[in-house]
N, C-alpha and C positions, 0 to 999 in steps of 0.2 A: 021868309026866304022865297026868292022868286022862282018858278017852274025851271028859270035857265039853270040859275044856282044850283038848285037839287039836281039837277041830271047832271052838269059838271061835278058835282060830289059824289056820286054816286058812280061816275065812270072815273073818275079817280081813285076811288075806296074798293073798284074792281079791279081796276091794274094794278092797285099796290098788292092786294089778295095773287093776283095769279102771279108776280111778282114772287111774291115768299114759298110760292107751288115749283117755279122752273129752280134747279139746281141749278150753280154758276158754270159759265163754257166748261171749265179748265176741274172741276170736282171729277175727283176716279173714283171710274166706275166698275164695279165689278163684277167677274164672269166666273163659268163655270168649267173653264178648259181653259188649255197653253194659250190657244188663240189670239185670246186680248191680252195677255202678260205685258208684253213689250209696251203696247200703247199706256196699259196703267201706268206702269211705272212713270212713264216720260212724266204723266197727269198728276201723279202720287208727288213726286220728287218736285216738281212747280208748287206744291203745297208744304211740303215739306222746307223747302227754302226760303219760304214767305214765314212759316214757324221757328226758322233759325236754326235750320239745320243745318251742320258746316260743312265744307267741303271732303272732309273724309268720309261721314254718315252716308252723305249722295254719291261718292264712287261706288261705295259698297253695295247701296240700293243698285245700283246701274249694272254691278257685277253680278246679280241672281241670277236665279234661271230657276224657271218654275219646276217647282219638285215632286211627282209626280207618286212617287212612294210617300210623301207624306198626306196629299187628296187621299192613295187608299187605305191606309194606317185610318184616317179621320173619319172614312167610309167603315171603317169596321170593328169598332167600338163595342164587340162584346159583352167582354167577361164584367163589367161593372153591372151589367142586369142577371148576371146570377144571383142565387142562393147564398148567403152567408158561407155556409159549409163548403159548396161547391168554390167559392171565390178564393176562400185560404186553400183548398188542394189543388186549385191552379197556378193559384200564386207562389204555393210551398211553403205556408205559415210554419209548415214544424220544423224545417231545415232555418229559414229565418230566425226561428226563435232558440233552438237550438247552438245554430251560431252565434247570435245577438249573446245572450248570456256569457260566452267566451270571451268576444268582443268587450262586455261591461266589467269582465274582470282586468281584462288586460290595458284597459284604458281608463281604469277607474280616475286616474286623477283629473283627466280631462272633463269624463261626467259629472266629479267632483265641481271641478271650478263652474262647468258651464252649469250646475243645479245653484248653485251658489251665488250666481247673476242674474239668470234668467226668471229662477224658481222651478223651473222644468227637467223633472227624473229624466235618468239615462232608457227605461222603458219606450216608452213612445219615440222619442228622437231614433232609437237603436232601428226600433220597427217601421218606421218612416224612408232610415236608409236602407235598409234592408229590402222593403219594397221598391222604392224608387229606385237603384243603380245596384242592387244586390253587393251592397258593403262597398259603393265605389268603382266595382268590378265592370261593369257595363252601362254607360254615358252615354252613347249612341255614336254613331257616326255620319250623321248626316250635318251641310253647310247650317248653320242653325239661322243666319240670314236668310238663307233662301227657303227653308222651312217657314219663319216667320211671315215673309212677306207674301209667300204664297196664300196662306191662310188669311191673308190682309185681305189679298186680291178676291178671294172666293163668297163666292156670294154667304155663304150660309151663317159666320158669323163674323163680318168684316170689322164690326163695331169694336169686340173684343182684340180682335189681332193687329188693329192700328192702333189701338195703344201697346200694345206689346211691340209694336215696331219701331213707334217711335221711339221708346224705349231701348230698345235694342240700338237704333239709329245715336242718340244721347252719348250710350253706355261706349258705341265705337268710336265717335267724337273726342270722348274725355278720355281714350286709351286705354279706358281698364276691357274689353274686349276688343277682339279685331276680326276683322271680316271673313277672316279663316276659321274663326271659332267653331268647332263641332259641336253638338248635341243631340239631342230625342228626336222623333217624330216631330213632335209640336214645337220644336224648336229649345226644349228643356235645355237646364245647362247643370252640371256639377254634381258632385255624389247623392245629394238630395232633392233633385231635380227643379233647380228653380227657373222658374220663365223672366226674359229681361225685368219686365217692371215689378216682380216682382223684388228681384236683384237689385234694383236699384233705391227702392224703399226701405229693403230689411238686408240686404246683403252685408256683410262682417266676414271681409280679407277673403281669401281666395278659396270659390266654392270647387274648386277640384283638387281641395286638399278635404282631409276628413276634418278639421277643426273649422274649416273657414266653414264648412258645408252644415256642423253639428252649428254650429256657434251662430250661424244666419237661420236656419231654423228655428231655433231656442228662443232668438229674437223676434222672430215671425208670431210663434206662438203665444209669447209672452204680450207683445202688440195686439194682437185678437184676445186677450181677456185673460191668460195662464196665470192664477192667482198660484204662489209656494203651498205645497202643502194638502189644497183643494184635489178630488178625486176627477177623472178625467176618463170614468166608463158613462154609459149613453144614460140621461138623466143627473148626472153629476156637473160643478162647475166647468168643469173644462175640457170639457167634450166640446163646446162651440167651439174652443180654439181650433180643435182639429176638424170640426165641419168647414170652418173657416179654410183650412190647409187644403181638403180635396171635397169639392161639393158630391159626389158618388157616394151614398148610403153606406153601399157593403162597401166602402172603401174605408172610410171613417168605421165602423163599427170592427173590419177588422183589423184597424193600427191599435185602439183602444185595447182590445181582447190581446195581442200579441205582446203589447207594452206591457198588460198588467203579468203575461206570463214570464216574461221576459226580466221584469221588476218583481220577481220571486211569486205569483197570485198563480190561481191556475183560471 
């Protein structure tokens, strides 16, 4: 190869390199205040519609407005670094399990069917809603669009929350949510708190009912490894499922402990 060649190859194999360095005009980018909202979005939603996203998903993007209670909700992430002990008297493990055990009598036929399909005790499911919406009772009230997309836009973990949006963006598309949808902080939705994508992977009928909510669970669980049968305290088969459910240690160790009280163990 001659001296021209090699420096022509070599200044071609550098632009293509820096090339793969600059990100395209039009990729959103994301900040750490209201500030850039408006801009991403414009930036988000030109990517989104090059992905096929239809025309109801991009009104609704368009309709957010950055949520500002949920940045400090996200900023204050607590009680998951307590103490075991301390995390169930926060959380009010013995009023949960207390009432859960009421709950597994008066709905037994329901735990019935959904152990019957899924392979997964009324125990753990009980203690799951109980933590997440305290029996359904409290869902949140925030746009859960504009939750979501905020947390898209925020630098800290965008990766995770564009797929939750898109998600979310899919899930308002196809009419099973709509842009008025309320939910949690982080955008959660239904008596067991599911986040779009995952609603849309394991979701079964309507999570703002208790069945649609136990039943999408069940299935969630049983998808992440819930063998019938198998024990499901820390060391046991199906304890992953439930690491699976909420990556938070004392979160996981206390739905396990609650279930097994709750499913007559102490």
């Amino acid at each position: 190869m001659t001296k021209s060649k090699e420096l022509t190859t070599a200044i071609f194999l550098t632009l293509a390199m820096l090339a793969c360095l600059i990100p395209p005009a039009h990729a959103a980018q994301c900040g750490n205040g209201p500030g850039g909202f408006e801009t991403w979005k414009q930036q988000f939603a030109t990517e989104a519609r090059a992905k096929g996203v239809g025309a109801n998903g991009l009104s609704a993007l368009m309709a957010t407005t950055y949520a500002q209670a949920t940045i400090n909700a996200d900023r204050s992430l607590h009680s998951f670094k307590l103490s075991l002990d301390q995390f169930m008297v926060k959380r009010g493990s013995a009023a949960i399990v207390a009432r859960g055990r009421g709950m597994k009598q008066r709905n037994a036929a329901l735990f019935a069917s959904i152990e019957q399909r899924y392979g997964v005790p009324a125990g753990p499911l009980i203690a799951i809603w109980g933590m997440e919406s305290a029996f359904g009772s409290q869902r949140g009230n925030q746009n859960m669009l504009s939750s979501i997309a905020t947390l898209a836009y925020d630098c800290r973990r965008p990766e995770y929350f564009t797929d939750q949006l898109y998600a979310a963006l899919k899930l308002i598309d196809r009419g099973t949510l709509s842009a008025g949808q309320r939910g949690s902080m982080h955008g959660e939705i239904g008596q067991t708190q599911f986040l779009p994508k995952t609603m849309l992977e394991y979701g079964v009928g309507n999570l703002e009912s208790a069945s649609g909510a136990l039943n999408s669970t069940a299935n969630f669980l049983k998808a992440h490894g819930w063998k019938a049968g198998a024990g499901y305290q820390p060391g046991e088969q199906n304890f992953a499922a439930i690491e699976a459910w909420n990556a938070a240690q004392v979160y996981q160790k206390a739905i396990a402990l609650m279930g097994r009280q709750i499913d007559g163990g102490e």
